[in-house]
PDBQT receptor file of N, H, CA, C and O in Angstrom, charges set to zero:
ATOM      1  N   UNK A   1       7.906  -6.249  32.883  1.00  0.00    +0.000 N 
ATOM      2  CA  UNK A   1       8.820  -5.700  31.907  1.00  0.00    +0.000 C 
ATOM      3  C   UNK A   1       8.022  -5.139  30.727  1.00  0.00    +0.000 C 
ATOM      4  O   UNK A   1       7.099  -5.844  30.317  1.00  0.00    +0.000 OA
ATOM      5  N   UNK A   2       8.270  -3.878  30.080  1.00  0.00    +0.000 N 
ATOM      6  H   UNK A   2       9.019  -3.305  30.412  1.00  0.00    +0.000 HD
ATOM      7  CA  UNK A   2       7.758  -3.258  29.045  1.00  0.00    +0.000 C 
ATOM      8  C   UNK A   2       7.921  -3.621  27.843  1.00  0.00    +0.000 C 
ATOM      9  O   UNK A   2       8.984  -3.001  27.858  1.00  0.00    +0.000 OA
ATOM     10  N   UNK A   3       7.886  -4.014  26.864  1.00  0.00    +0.000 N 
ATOM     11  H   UNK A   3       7.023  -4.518  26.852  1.00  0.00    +0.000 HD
ATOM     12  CA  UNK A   3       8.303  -4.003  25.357  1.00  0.00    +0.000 C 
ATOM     13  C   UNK A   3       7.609  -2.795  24.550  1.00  0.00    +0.000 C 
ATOM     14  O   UNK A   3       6.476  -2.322  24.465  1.00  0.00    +0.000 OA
ATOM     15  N   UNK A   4       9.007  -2.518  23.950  1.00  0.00    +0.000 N 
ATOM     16  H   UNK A   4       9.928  -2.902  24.020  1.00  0.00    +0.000 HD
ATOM     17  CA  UNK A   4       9.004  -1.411  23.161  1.00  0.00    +0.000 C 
ATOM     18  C   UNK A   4       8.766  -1.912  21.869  1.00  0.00    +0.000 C 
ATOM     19  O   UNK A   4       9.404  -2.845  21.382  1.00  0.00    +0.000 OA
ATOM     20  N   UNK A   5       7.544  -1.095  21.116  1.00  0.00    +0.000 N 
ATOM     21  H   UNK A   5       7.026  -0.337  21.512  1.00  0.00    +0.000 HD
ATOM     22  CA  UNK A   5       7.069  -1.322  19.858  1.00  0.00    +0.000 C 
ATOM     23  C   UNK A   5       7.876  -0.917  18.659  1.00  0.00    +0.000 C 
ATOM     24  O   UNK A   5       8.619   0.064  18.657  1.00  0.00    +0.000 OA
ATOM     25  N   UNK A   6       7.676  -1.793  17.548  1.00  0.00    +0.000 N 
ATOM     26  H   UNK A   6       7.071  -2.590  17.549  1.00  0.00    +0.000 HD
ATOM     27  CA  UNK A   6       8.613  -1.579  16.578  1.00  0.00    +0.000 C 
ATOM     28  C   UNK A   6       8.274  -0.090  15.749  1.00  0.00    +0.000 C 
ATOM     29  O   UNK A   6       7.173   0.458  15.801  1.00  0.00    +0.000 OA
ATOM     30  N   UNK A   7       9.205   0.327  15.142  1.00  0.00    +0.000 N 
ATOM     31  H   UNK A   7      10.100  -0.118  15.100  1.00  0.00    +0.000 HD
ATOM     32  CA  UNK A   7       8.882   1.616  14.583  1.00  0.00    +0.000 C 
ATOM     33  C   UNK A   7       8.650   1.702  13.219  1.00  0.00    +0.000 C 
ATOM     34  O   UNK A   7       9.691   1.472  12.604  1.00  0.00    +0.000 OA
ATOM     35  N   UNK A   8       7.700   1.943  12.493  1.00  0.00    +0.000 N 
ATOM     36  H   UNK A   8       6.855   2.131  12.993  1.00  0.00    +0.000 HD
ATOM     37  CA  UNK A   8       7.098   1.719  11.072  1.00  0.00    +0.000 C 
ATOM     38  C   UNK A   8       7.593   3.111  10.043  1.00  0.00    +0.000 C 
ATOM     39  O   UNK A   8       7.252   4.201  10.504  1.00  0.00    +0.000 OA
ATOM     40  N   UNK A   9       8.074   3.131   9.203  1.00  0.00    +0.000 N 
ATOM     41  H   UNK A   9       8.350   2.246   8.828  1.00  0.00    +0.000 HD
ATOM     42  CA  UNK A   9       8.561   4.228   8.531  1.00  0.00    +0.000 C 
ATOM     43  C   UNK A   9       7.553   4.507   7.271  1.00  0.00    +0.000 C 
ATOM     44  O   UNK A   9       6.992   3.565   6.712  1.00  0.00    +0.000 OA
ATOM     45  N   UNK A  10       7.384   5.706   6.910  1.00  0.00    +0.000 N 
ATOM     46  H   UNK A  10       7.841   6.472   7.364  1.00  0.00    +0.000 HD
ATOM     47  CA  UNK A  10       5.868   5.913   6.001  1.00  0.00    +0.000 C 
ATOM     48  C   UNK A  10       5.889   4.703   5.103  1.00  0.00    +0.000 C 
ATOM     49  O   UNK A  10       4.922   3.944   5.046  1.00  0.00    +0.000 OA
ATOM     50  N   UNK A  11       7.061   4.508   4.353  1.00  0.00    +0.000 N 
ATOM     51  H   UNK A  11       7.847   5.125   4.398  1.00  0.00    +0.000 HD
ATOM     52  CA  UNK A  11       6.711   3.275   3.336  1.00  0.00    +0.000 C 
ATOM     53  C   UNK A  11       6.233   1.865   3.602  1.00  0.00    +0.000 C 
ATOM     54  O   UNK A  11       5.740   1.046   2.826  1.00  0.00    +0.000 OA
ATOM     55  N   UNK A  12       6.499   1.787   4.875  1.00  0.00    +0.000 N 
ATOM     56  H   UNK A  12       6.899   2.452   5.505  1.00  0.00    +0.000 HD
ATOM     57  CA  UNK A  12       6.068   0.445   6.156  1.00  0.00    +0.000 C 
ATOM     58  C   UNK A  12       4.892   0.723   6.171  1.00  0.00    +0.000 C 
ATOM     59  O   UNK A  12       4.252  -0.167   5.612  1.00  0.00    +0.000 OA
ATOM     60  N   UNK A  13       4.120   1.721   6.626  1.00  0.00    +0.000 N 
ATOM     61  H   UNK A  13       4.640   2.445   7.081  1.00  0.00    +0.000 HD
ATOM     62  CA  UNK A  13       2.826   1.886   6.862  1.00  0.00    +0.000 C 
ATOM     63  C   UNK A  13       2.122   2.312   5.990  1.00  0.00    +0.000 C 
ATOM     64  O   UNK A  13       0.966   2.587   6.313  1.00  0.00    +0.000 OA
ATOM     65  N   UNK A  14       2.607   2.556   4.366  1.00  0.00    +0.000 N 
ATOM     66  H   UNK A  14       3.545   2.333   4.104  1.00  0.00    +0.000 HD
ATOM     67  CA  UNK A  14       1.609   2.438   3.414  1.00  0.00    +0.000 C 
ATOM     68  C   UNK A  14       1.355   1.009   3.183  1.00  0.00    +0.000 C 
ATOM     69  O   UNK A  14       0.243   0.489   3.088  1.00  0.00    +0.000 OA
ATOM     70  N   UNK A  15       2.927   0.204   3.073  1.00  0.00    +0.000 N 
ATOM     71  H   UNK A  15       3.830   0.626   3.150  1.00  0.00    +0.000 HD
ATOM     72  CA  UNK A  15       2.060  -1.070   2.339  1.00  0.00    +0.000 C 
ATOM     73  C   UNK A  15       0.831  -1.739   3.813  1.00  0.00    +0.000 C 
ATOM     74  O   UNK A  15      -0.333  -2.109   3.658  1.00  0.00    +0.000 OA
ATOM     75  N   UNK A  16       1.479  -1.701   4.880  1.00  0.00    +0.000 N 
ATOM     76  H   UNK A  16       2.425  -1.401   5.006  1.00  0.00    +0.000 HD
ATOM     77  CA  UNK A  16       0.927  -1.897   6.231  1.00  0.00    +0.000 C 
ATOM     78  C   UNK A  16      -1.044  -1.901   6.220  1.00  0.00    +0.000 C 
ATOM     79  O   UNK A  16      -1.869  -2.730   6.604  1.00  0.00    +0.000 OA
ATOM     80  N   UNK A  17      -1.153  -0.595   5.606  1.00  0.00    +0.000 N 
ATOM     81  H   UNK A  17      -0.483   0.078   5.294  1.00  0.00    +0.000 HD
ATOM     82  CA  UNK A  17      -2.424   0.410   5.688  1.00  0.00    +0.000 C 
ATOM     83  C   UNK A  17      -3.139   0.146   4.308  1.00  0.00    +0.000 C 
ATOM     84  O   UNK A  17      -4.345   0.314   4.130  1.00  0.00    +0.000 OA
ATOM     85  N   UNK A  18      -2.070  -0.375   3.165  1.00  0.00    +0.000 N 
ATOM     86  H   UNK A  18      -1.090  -0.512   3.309  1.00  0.00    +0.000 HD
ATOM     87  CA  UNK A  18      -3.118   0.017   1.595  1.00  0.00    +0.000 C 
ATOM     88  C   UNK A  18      -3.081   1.447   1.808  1.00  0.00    +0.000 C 
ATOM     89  O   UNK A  18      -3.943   1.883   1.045  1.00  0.00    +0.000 OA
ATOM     90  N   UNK A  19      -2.594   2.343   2.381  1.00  0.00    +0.000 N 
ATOM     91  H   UNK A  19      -1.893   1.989   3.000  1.00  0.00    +0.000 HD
ATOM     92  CA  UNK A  19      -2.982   3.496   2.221  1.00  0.00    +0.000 C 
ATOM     93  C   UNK A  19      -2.050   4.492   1.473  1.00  0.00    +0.000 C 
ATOM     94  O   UNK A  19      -0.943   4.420   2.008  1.00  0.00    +0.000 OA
ATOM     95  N   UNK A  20      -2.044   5.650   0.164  1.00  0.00    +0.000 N 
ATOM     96  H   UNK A  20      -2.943   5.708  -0.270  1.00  0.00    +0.000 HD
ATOM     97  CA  UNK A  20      -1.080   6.349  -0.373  1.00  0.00    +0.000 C 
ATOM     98  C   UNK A  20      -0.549   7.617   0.839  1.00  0.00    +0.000 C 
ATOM     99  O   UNK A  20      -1.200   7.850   1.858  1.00  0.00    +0.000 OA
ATOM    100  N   UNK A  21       0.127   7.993   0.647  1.00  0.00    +0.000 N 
ATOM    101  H   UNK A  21       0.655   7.804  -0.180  1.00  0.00    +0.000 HD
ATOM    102  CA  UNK A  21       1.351   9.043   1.269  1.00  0.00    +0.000 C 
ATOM    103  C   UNK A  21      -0.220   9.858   1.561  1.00  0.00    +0.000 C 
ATOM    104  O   UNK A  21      -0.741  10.159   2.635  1.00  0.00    +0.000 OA
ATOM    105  N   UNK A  22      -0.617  10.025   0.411  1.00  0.00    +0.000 N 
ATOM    106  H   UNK A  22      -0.194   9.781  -0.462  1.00  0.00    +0.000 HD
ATOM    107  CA  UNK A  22      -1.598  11.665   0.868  1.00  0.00    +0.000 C 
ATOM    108  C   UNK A  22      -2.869  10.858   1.752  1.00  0.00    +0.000 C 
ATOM    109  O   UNK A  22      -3.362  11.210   2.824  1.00  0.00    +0.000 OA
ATOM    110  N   UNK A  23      -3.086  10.092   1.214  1.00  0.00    +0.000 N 
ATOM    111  H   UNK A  23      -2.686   9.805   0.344  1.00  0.00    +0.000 HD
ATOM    112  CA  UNK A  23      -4.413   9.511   2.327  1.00  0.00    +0.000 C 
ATOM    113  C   UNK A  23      -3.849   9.298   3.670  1.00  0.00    +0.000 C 
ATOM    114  O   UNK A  23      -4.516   9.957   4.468  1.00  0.00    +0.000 OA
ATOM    115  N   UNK A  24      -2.923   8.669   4.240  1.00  0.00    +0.000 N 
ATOM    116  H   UNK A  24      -2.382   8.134   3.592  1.00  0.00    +0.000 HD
ATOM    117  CA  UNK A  24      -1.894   9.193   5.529  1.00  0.00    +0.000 C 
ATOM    118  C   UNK A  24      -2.023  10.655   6.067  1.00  0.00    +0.000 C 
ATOM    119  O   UNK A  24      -2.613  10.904   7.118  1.00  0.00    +0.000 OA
ATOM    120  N   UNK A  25      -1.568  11.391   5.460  1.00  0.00    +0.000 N 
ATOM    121  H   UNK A  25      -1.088  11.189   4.606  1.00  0.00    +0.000 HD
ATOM    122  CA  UNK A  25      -1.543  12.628   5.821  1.00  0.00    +0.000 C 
ATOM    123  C   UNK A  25      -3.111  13.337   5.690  1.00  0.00    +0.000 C 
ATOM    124  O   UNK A  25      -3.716  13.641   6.718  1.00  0.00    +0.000 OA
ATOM    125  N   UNK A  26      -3.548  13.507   4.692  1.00  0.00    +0.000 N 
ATOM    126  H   UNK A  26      -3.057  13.260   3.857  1.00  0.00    +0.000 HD
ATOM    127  CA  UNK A  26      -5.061  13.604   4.847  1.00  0.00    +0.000 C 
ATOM    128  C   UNK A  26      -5.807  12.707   6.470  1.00  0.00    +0.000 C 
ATOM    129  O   UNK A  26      -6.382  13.359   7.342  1.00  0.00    +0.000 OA
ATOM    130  N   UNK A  27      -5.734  12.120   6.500  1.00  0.00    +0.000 N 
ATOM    131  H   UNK A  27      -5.267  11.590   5.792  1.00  0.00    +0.000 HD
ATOM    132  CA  UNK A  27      -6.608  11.687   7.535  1.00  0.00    +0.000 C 
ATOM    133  C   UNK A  27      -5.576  11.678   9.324  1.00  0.00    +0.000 C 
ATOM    134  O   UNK A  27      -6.124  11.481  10.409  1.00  0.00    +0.000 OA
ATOM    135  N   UNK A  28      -4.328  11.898   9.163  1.00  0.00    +0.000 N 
ATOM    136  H   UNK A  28      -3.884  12.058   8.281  1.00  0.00    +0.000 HD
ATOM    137  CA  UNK A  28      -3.872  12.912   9.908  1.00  0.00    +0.000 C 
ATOM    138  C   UNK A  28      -4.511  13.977  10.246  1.00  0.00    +0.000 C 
ATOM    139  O   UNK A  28      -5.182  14.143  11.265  1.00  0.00    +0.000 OA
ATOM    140  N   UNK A  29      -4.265  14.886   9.194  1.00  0.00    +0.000 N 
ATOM    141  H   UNK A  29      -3.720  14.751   8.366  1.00  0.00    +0.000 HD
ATOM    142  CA  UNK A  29      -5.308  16.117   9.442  1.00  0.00    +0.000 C 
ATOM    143  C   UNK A  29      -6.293  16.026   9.915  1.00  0.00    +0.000 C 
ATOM    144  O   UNK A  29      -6.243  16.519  11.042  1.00  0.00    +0.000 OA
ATOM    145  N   UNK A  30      -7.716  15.455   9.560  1.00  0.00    +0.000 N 
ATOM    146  H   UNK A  30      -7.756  15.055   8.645  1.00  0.00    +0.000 HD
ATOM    147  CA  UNK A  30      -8.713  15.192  10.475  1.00  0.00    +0.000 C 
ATOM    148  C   UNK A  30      -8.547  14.099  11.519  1.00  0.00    +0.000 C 
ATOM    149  O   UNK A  30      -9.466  13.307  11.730  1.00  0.00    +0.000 OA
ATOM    150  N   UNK A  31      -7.667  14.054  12.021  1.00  0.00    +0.000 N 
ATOM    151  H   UNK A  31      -6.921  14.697  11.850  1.00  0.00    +0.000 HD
ATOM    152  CA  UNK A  31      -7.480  13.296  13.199  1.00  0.00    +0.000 C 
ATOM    153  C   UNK A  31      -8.447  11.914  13.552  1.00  0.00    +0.000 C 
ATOM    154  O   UNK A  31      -9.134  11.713  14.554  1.00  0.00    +0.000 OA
ATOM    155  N   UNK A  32      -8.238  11.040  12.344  1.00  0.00    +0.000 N 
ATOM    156  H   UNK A  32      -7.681  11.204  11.530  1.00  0.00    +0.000 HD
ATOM    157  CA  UNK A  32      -8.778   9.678  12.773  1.00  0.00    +0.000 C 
ATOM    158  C   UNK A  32      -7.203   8.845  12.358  1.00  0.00    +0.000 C 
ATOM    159  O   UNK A  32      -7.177   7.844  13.075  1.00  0.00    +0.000 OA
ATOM    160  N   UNK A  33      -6.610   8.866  11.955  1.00  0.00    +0.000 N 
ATOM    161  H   UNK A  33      -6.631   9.679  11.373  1.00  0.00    +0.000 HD
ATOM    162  CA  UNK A  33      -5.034   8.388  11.955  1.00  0.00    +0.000 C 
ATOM    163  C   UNK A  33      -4.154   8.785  12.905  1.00  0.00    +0.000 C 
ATOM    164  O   UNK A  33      -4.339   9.966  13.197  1.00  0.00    +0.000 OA
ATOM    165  N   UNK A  34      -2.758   7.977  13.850  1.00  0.00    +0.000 N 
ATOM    166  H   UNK A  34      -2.608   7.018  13.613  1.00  0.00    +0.000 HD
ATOM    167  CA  UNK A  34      -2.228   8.241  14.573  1.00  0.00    +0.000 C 
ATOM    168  C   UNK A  34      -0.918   9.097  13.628  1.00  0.00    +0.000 C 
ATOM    169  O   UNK A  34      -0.479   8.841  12.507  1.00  0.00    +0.000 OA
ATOM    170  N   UNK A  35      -0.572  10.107  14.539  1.00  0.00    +0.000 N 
ATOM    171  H   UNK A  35      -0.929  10.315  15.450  1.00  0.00    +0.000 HD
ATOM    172  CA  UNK A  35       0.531  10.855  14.299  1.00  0.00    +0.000 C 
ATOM    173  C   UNK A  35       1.897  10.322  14.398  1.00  0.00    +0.000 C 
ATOM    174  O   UNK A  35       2.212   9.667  15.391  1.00  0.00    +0.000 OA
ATOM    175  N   UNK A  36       2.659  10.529  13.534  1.00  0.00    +0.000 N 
ATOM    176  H   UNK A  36       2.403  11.061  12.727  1.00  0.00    +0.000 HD
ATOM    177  CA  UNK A  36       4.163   9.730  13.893  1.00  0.00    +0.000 C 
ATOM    178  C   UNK A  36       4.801  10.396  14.708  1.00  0.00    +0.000 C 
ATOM    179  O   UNK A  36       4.369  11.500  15.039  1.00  0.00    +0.000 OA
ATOM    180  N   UNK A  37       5.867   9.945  15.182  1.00  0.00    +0.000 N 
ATOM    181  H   UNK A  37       6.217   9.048  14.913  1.00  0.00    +0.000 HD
ATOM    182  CA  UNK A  37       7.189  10.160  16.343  1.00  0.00    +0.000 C 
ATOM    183  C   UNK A  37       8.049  10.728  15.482  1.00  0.00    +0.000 C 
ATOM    184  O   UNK A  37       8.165  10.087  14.437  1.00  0.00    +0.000 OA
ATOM    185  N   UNK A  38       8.744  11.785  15.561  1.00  0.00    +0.000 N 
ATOM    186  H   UNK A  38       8.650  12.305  16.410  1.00  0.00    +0.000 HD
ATOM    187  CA  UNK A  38      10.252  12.617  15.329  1.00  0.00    +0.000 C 
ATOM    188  C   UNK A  38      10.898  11.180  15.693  1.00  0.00    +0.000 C 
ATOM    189  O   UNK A  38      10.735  10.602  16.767  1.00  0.00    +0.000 OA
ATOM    190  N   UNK A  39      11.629  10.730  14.646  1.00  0.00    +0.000 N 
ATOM    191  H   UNK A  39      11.762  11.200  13.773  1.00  0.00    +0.000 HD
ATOM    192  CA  UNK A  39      13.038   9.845  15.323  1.00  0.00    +0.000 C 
ATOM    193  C   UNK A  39      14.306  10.557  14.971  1.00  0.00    +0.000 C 
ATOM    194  O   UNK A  39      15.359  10.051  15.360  1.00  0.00    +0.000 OA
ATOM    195  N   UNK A  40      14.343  11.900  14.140  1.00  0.00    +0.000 N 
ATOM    196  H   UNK A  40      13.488  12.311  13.825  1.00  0.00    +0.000 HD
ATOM    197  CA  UNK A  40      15.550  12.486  13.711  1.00  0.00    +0.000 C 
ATOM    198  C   UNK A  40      15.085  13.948  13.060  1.00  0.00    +0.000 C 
ATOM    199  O   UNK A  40      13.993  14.318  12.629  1.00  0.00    +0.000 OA
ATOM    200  N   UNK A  41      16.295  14.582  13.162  1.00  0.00    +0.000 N 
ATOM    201  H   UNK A  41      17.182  14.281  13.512  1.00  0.00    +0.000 HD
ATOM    202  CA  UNK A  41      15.800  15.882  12.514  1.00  0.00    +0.000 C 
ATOM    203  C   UNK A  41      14.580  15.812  10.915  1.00  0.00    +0.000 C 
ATOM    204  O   UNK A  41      13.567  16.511  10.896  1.00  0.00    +0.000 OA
ATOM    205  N   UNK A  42      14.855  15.117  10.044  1.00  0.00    +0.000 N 
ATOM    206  H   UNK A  42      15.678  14.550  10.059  1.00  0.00    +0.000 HD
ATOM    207  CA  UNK A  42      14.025  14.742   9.128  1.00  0.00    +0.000 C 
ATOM    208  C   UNK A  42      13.543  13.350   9.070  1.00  0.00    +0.000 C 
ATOM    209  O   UNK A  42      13.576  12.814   7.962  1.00  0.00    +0.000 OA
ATOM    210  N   UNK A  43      13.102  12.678  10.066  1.00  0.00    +0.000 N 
ATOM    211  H   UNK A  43      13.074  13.114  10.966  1.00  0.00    +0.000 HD
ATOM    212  CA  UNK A  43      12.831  11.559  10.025  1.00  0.00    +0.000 C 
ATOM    213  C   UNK A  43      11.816  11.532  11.010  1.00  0.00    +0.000 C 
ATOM    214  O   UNK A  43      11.860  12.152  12.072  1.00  0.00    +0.000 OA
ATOM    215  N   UNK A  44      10.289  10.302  10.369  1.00  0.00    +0.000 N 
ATOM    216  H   UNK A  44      10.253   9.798   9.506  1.00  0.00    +0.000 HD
ATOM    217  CA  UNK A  44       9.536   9.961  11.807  1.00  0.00    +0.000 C 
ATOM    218  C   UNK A  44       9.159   8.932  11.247  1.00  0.00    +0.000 C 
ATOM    219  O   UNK A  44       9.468   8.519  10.129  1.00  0.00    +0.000 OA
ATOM    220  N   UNK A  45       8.266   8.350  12.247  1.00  0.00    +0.000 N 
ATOM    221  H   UNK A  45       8.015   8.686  13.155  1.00  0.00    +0.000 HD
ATOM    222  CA  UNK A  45       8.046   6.566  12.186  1.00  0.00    +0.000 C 
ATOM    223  C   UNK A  45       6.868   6.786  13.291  1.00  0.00    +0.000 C 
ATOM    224  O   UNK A  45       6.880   7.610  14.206  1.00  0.00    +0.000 OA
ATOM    225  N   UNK A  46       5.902   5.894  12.993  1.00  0.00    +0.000 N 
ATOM    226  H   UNK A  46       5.893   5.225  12.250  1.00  0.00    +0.000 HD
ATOM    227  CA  UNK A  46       4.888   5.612  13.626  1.00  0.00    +0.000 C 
ATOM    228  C   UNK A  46       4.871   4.494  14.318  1.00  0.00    +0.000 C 
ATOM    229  O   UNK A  46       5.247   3.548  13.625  1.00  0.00    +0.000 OA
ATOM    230  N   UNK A  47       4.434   4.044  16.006  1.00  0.00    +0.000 N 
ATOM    231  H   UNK A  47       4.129   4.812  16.569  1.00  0.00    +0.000 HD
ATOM    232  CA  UNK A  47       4.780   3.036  16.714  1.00  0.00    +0.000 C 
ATOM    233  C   UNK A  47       4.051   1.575  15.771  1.00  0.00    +0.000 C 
ATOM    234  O   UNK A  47       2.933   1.848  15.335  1.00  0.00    +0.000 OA
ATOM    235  N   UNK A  48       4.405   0.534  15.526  1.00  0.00    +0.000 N 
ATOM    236  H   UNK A  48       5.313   0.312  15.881  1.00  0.00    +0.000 HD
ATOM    237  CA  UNK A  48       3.466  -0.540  15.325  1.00  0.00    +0.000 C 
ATOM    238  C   UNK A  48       2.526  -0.848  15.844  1.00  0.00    +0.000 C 
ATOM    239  O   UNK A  48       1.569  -1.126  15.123  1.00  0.00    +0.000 OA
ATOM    240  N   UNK A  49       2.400  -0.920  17.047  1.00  0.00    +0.000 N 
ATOM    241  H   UNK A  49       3.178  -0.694  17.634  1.00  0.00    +0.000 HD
ATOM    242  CA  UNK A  49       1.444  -0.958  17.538  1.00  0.00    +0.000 C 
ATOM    243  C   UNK A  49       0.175   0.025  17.857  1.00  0.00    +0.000 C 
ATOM    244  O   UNK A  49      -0.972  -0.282  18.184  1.00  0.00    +0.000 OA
ATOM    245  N   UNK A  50       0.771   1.320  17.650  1.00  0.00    +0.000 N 
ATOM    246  H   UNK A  50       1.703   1.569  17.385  1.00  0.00    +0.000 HD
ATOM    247  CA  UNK A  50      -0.556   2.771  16.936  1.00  0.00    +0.000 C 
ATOM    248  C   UNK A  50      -0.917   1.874  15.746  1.00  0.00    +0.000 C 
ATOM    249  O   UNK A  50      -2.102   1.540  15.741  1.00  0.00    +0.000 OA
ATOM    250  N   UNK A  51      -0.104   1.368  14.649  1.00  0.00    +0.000 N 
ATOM    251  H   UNK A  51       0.858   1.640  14.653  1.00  0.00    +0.000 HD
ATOM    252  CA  UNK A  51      -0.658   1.116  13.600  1.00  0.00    +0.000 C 
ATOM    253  C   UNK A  51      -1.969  -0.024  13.346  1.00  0.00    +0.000 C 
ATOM    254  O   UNK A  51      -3.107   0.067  12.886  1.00  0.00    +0.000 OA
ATOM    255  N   UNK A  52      -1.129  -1.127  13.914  1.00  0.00    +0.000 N 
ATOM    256  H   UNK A  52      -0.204  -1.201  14.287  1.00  0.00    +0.000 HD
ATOM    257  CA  UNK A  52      -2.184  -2.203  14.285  1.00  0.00    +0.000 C 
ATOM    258  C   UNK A  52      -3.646  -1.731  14.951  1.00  0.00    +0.000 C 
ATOM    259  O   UNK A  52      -4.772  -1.995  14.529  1.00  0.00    +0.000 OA
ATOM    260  N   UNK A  53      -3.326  -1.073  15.939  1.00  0.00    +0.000 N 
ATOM    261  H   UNK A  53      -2.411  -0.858  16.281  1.00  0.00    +0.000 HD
ATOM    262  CA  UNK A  53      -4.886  -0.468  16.616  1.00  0.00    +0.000 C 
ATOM    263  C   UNK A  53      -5.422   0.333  15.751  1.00  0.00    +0.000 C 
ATOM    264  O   UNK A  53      -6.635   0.421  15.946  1.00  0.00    +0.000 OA
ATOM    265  N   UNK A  54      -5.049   0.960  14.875  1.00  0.00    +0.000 N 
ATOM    266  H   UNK A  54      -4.064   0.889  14.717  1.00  0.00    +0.000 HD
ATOM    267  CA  UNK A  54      -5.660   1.896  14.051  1.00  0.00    +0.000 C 
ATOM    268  C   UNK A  54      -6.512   1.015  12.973  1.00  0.00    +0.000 C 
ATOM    269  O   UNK A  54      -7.539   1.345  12.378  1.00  0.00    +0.000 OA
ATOM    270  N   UNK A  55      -5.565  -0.556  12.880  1.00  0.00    +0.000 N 
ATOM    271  H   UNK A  55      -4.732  -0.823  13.363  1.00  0.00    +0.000 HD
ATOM    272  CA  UNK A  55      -6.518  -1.289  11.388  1.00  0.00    +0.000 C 
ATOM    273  C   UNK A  55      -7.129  -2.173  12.257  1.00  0.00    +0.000 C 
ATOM    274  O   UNK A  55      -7.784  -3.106  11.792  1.00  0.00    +0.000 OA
ATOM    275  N   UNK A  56      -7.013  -2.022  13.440  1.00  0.00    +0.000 N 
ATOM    276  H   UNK A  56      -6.481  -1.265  13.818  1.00  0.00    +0.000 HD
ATOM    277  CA  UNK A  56      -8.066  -3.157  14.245  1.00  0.00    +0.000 C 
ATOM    278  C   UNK A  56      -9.384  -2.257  14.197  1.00  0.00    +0.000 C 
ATOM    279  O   UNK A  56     -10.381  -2.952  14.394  1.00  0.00    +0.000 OA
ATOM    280  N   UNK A  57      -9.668  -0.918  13.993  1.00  0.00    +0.000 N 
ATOM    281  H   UNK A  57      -8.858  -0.353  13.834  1.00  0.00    +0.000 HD
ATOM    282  CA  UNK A  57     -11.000  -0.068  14.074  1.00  0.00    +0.000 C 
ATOM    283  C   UNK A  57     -11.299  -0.013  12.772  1.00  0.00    +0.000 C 
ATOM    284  O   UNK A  57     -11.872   1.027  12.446  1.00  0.00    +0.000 OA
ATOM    285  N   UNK A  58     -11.080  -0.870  11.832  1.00  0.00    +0.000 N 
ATOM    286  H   UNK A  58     -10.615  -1.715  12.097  1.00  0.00    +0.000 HD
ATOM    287  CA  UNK A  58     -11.426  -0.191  10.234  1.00  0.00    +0.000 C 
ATOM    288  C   UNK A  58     -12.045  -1.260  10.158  1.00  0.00    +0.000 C 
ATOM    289  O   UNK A  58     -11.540  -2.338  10.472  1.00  0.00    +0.000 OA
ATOM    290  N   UNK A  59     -13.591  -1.076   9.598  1.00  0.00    +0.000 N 
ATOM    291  H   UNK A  59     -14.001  -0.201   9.343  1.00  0.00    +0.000 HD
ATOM    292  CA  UNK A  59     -14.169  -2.217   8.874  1.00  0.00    +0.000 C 
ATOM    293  C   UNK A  59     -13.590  -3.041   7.942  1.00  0.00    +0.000 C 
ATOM    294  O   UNK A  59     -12.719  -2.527   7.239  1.00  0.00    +0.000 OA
ATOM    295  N   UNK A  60     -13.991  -4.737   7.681  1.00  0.00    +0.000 N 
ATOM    296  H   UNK A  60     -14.699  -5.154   8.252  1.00  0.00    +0.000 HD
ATOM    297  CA  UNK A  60     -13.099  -5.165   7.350  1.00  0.00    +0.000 C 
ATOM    298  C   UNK A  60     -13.777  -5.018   5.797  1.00  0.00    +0.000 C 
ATOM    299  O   UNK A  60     -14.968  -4.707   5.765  1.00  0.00    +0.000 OA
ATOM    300  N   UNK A  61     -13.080  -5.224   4.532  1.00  0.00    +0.000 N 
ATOM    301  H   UNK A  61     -12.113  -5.477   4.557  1.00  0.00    +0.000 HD
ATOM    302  CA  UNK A  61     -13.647  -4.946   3.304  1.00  0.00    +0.000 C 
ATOM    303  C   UNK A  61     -13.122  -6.149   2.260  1.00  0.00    +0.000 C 
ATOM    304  O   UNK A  61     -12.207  -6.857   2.680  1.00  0.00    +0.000 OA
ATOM    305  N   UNK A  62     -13.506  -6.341   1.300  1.00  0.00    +0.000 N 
ATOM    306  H   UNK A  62     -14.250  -5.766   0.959  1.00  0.00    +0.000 HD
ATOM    307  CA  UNK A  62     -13.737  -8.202   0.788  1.00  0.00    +0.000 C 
ATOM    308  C   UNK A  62     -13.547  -7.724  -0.457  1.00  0.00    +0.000 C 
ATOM    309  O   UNK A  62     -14.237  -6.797  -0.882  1.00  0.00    +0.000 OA
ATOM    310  N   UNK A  63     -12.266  -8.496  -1.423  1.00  0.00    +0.000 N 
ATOM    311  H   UNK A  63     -11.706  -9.249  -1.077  1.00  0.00    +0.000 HD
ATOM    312  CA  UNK A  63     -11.533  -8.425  -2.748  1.00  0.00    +0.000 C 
ATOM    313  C   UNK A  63     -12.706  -7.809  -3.390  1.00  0.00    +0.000 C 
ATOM    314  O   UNK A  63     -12.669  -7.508  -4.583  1.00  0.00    +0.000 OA
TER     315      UNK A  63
């Protein structure tokens, strides 16, 4: 049986990431960040589990 991953909405995956709106999209652009899913004409969400794999490759960094 498959399980379907939860769907993260940009404000989910800033606090998720530490990361601001433009650093998201910036690193979109150069393609080391996963791209979100269309869930609606103006709406997308990125899978949780893209997200998680994406902060499982980031060095880890100390207060």
């Amino acid at each position: 049986m498959t399980s379907i991953s939860p769907l993260l909405r940009r404000p989910e995956v800033e606090r998720e990431t530490g990361l601001s709106r433009a650093s998201i999209y910036r690193l979109m652009n150069e393609g080391v960040f996963p791209r979100p899913r269309r869930i609606g004409r103006r709406a997308v969400a990125w899978p949780a589990a893209e997200i998680d794999a994406w902060k499982a490759t980031r060095p880890l960094t100390h207060p």
